[in-house]
Kinemage of the C-alpha trace (Angstrom):
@kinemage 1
@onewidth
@group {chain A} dominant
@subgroup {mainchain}
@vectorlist {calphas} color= white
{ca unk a 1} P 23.457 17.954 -27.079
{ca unk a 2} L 25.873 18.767 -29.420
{ca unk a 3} L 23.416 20.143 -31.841
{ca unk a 4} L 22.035 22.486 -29.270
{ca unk a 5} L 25.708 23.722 -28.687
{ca unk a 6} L 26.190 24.419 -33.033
{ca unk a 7} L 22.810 26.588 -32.527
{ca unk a 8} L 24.411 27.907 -29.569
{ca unk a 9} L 27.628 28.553 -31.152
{ca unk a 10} L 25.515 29.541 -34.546
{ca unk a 11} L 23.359 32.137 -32.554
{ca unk a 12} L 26.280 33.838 -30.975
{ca unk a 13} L 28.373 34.261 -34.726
{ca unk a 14} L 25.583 35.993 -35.856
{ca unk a 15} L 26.257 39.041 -33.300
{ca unk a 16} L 29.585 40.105 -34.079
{ca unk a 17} L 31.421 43.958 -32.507
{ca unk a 18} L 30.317 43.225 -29.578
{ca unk a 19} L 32.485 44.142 -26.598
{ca unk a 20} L 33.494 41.931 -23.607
{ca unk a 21} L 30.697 41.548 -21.545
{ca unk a 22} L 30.535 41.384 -17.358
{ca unk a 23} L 29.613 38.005 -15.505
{ca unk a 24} L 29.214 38.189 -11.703
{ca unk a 25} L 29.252 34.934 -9.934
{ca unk a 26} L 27.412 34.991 -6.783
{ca unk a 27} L 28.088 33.358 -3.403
{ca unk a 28} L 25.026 31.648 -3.412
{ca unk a 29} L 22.758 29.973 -6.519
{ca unk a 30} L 19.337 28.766 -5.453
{ca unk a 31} L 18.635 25.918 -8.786
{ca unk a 32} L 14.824 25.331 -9.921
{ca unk a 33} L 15.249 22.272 -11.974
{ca unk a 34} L 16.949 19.457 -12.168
{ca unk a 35} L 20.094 20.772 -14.124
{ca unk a 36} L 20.885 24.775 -13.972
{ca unk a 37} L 22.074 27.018 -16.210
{ca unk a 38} L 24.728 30.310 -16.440
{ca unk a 39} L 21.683 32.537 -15.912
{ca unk a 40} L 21.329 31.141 -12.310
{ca unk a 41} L 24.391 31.483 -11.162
{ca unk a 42} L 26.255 35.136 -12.838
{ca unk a 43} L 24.723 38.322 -13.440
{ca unk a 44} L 25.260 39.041 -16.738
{ca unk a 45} L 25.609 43.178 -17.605
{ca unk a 46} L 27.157 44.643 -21.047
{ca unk a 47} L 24.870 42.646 -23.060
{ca unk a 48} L 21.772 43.498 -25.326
{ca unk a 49} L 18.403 41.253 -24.020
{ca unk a 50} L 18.182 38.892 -26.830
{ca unk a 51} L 22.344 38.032 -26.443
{ca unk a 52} L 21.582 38.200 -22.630
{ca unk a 53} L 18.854 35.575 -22.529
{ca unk a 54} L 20.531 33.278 -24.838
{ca unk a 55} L 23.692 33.680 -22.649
{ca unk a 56} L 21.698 33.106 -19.533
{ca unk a 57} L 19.973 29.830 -20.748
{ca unk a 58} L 23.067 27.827 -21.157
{ca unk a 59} L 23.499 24.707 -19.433
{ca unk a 60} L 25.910 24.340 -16.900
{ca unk a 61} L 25.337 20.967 -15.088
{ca unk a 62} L 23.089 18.592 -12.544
{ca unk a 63} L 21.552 20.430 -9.983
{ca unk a 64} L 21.761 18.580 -5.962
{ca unk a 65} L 19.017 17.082 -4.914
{ca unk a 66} L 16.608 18.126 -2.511
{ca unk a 67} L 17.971 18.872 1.305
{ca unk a 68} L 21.800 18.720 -0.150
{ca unk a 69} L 24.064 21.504 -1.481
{ca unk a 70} L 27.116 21.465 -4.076
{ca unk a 71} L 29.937 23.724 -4.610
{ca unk a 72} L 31.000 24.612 -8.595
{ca unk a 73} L 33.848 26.431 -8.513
{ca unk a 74} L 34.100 29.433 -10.408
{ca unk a 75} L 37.031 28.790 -12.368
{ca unk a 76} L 35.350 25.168 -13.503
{ca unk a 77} L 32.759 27.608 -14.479
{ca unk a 78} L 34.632 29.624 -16.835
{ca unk a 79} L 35.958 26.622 -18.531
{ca unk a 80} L 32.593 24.818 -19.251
{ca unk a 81} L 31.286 28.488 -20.869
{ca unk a 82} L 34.476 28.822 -22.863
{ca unk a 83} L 33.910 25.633 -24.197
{ca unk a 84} L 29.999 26.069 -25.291
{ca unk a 85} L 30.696 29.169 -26.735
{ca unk a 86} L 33.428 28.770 -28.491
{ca unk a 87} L 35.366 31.064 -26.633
{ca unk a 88} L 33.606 34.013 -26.475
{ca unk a 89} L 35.617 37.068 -25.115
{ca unk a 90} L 33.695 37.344 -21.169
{ca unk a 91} L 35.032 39.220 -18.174
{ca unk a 92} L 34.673 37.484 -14.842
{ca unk a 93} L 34.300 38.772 -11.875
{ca unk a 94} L 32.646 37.690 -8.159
{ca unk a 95} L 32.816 34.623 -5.570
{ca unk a 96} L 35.388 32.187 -6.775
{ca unk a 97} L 33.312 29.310 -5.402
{ca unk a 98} L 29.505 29.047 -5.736
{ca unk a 99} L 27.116 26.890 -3.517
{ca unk a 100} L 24.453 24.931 -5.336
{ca unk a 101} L 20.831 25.132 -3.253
{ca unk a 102} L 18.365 22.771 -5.216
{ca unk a 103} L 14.832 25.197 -5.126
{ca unk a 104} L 12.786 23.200 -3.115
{ca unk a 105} L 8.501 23.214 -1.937
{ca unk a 106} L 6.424 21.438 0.950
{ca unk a 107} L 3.808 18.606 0.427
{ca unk a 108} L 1.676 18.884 3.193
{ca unk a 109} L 1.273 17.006 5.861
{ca unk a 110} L -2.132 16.736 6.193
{ca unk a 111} L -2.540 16.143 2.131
{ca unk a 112} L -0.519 13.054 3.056
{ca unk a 113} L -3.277 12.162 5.794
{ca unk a 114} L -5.809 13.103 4.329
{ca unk a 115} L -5.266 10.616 1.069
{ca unk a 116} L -3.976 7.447 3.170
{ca unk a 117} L -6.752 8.098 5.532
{ca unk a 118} L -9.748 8.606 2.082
{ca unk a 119} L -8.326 5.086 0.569
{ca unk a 120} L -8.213 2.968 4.081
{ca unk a 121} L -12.037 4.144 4.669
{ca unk a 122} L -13.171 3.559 1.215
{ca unk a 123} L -11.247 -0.034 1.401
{ca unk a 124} L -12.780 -1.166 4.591
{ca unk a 125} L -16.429 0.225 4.288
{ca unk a 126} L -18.148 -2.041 2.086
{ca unk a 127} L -21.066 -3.530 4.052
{ca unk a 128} L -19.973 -2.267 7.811
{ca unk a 129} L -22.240 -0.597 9.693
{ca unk a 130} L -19.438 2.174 10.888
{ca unk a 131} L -15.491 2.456 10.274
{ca unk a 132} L -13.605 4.315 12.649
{ca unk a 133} L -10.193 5.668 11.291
{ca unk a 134} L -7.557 7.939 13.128
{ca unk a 135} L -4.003 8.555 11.925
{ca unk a 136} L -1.500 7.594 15.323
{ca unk a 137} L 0.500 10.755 14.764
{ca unk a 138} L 1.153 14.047 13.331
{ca unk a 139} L 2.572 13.847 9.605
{ca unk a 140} L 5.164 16.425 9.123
{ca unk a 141} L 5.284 18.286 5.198
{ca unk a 142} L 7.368 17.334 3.216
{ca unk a 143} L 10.466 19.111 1.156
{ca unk a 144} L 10.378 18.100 -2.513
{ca unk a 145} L 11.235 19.417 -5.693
{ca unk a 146} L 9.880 22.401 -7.199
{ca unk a 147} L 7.158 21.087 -9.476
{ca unk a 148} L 3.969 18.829 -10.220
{ca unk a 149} L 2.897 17.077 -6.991
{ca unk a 150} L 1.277 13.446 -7.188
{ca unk a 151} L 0.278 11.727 -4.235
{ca unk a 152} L -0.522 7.925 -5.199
{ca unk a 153} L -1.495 5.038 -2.688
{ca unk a 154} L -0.328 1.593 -2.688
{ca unk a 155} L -3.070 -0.833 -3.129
{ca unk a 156} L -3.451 -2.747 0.395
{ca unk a 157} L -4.568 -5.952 0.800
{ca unk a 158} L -7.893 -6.122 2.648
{ca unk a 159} L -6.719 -8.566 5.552
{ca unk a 160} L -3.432 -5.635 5.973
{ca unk a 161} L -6.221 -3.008 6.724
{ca unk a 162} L -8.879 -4.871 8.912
{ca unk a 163} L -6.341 -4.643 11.361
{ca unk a 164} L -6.483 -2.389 15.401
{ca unk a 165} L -3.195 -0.866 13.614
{ca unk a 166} L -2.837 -0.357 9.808
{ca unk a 167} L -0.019 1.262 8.446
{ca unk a 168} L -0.924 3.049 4.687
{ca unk a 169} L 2.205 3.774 2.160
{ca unk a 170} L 1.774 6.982 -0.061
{ca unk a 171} L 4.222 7.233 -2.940
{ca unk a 172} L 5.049 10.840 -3.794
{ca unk a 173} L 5.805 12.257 -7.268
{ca unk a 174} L 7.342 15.573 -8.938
{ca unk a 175} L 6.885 15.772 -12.840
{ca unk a 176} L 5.983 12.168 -12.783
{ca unk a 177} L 9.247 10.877 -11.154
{ca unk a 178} L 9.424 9.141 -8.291
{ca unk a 179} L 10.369 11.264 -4.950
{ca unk a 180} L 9.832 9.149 -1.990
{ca unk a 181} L 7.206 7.173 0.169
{ca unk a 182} L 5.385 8.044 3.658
{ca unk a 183} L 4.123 5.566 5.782
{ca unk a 184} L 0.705 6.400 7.867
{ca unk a 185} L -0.378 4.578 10.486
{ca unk a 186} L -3.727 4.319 11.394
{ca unk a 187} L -5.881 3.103 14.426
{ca unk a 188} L -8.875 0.983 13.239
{ca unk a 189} L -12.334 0.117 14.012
{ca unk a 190} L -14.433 -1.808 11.813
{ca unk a 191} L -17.946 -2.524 13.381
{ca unk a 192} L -20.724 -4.571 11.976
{ca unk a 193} L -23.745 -6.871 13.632
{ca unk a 194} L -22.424 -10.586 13.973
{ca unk a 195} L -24.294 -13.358 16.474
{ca unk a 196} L -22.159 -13.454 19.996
{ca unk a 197} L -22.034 -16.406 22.613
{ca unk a 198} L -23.122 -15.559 25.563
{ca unk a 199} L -22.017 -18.832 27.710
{ca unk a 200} L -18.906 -20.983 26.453
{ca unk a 201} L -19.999 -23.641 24.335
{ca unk a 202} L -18.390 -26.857 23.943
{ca unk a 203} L -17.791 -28.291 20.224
{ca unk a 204} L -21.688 -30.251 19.531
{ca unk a 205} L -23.055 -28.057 21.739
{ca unk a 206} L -26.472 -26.875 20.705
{ca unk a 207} L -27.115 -23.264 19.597
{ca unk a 208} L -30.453 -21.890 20.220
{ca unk a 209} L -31.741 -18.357 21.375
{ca unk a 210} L -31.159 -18.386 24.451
{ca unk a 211} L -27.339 -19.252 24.123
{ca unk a 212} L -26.925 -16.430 21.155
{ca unk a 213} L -27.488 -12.743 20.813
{ca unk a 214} L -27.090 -9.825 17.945
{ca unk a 215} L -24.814 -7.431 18.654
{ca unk a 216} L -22.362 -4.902 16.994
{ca unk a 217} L -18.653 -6.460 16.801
{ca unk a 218} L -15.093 -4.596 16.053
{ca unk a 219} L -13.821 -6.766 13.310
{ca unk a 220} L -10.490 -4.996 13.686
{ca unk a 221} L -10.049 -6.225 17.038
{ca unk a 222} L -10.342 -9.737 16.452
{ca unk a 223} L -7.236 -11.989 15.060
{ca unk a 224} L -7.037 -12.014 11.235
{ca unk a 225} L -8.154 -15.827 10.319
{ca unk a 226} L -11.351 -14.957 12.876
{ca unk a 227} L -12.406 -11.296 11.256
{ca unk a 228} L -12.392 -12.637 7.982
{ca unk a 229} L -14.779 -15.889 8.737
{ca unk a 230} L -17.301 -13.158 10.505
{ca unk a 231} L -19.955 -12.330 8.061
{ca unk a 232} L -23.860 -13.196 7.800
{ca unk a 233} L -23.699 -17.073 8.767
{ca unk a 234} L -27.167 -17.191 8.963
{ca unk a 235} L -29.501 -16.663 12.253
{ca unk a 236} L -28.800 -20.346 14.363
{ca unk a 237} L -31.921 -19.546 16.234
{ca unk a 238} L -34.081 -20.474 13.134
{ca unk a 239} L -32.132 -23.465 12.045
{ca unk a 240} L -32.967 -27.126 13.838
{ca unk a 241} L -30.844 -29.130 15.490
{ca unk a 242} L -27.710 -26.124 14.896
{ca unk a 243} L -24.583 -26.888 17.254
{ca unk a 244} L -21.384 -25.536 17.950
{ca unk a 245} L -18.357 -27.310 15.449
{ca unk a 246} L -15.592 -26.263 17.662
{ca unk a 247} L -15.319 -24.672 21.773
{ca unk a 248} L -16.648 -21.163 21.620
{ca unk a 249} L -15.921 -18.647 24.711
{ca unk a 250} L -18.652 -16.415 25.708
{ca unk a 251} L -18.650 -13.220 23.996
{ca unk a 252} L -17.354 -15.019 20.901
{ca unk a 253} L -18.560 -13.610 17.576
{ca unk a 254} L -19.684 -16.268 15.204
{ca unk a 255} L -17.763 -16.897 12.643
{ca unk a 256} L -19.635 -18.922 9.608
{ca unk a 257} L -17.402 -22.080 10.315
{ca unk a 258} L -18.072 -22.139 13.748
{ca unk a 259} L -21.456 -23.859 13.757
{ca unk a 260} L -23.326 -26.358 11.834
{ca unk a 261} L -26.837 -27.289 10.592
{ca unk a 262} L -28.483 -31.031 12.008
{ca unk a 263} L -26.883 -33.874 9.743
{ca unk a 264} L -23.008 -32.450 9.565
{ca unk a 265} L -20.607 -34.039 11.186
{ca unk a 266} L -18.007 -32.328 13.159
{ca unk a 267} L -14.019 -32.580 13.135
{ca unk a 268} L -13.150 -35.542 15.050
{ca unk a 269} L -16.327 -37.351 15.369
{ca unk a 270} L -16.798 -40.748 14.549
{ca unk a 271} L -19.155 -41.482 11.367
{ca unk a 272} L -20.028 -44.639 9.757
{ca unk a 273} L -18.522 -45.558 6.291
{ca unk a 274} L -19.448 -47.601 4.025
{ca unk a 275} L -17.753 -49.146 0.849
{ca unk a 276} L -19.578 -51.155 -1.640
{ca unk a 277} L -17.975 -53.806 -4.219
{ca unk a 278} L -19.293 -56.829 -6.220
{ca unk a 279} L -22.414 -56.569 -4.197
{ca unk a 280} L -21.166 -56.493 -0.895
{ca unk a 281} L -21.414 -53.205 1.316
{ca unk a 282} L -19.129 -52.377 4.109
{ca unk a 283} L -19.712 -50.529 7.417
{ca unk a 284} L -17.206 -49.705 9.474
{ca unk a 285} L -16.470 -46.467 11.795
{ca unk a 286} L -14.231 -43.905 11.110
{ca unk a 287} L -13.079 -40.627 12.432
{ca unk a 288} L -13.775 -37.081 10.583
{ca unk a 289} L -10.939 -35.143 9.020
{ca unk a 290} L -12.409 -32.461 8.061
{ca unk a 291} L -16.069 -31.042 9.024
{ca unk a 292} L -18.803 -32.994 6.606
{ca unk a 293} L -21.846 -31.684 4.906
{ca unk a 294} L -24.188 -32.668 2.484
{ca unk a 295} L -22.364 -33.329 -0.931
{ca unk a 296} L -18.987 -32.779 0.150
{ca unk a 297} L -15.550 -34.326 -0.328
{ca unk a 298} L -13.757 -34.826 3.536
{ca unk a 299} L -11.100 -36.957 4.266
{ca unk a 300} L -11.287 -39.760 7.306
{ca unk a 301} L -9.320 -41.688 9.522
{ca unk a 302} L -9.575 -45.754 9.705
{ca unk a 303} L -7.186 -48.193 11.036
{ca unk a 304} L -4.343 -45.477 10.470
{ca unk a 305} L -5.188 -44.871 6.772
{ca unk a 306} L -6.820 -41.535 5.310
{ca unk a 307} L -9.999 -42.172 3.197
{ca unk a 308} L -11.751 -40.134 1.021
{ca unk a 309} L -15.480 -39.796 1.568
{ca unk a 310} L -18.267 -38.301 0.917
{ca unk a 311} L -21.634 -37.199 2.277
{ca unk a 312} L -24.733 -39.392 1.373
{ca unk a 313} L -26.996 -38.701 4.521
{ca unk a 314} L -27.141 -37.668 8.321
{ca unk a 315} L -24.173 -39.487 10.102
{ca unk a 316} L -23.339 -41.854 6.431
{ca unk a 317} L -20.437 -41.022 4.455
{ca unk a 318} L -19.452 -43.396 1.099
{ca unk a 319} L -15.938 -44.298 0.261
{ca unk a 320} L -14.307 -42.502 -2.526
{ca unk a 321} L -11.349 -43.973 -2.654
{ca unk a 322} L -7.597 -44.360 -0.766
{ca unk a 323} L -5.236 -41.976 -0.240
């Protein structure tokens, strides 16, 4: 700063004879960027162009944002010229109080849209067979500063969007700064094939054709923890002895973890255990913790102690060890 005022300063010794020269404040100074200068607020007359311009570029202060106005007045004015020009001999004439207008442009609306509503249908597409997307309302544009325009979205997390309402946050930008963010709500459909109940099914239950059929489900419309289990489990009609794990109502999608193959036990069944030591196996009955399969850790119930077991065959499970 200060060696922009000695070039200043510098710059205006070099003219010398001049006369006094005219500024005219005006009433009202509409301000581009984010500090004005003299040249934005007087007209300047008595002056040759080069002494004019130089005159006219010198900064006077911070300009309001946006939507707000200031008042500078004109007297204040005169002092902070004085000052950066070493007291240059200026006549002053004009409004004794100027109001500060920040220059200001529109983001549109529908630009808004249009970007929340490109990265939502890119995020949820994947494998679906259709998204359906519609913004709930209207977006009005938006006043910002005069300048570059960036419109950037805020990553969403994939369980936020597979939602019947998702709201999308766009960040907005002028010159690379940071203006403001929008929020953009959405209605959502998300439809892909998924096997549906057709009767309710109790938990062992056995799945076959005739209790299953193919159909297209809205993800979107089912709860969270139950979308996000709904993918390709497999077709139950081809696998034997398949059975419901838990109660399903009719016109249930199902979810992956919401049937099993022959030979897993289910939540809350009771399963034989056995323990072996120093020769000596032990069988006794237990009750499942956690759903078992082939190879896999669960934890049981016996005599009000938790075991850890795992899967050797159909309806077997070998202590790990105590918990």
């Amino acid at each position: 700063m200060r060696t922009a005022l000695t070039c200043f300063l510098l710059a205006w010794s070099l003219c010398s004879g001049a006369a006094a020269q005219q500024l005219t404040a005006r009433s009202t100074a509409v301000v581009k960027g984010s500090s004005y200068t003299l040249g934005e607020l007087v007209d300047i007359t008595g002056l040759d162009p080069a002494r004019t311009e130089r005159l006219a570029m010198l900064s006077i202060g911070t300009s309001p944002r946006v939507g707000y106005s200031d008042r500078l007045a004109r007297a204040t004015l005169e002092q902070r010229v004085r000052a950066a020009t070493g007291g240059l001999a200026l006549s002053w004439s004009g409004a004794t109080t100027i109001e500060l207008q920040r220059a200001a442009t529109t983001v549109s609306g529908a630009d808004i849209v249009d970007r929340a509503a490109g990265y939502l249908y890119q995020l949820l597409a994947g494998e679906q067979l259709r998204v359906a997307i519609q913004p709930l309302e209207d977006q009005p544009d938006l006043p910002v500063n005069q300048g570059q325009i960036t419109l950037n979205v805020r990553p969403l997390p994939y369980t936020e969007a597979l939602r019947k309402r998702a709201k999308v946050w766009v960040d907005v930008y002028v010159d690379g700064t940071f203006h403001r963010s929008v929020p953009v709500q959405f209605a959502v459909e998300v439809w892909r094939e998924a096997w549906v109940t057709l009767d309710p099914l109790s938990a062992g239950d056995a799945l076959d054709c005739g209790r299953v059929e193919r159909r297209e489900v809205d993800l979107a419309a089912l709860a969270r923890s139950a979308a996000k289990d709904i993918g390709d489990p497999g077709d139950p009609c081809t696998v034997p002895g398949a059975r419901a794990s838990r109660a399903l109502a009719a016109g249930e999608p199902l979810a992956a973890s919401a049937w099993v193959a022959s030979g897993v036990g289910l939540l809350g069944e009771r399963i034989a255990l056995r323990a072996h030591g120093k020769g000596v196996t032990i069988e006794m009955p237990v009750v499942l913790l956690d759903a078992a399969q082939a190879r896999k850790r669960v934890r049981v119930r016996h005599a009000g102690h938790v075991l850890n077991a795992e899967v050797s065959g159909p309806g077997v499970l070998e202590l790990v060890d105590g918990v």
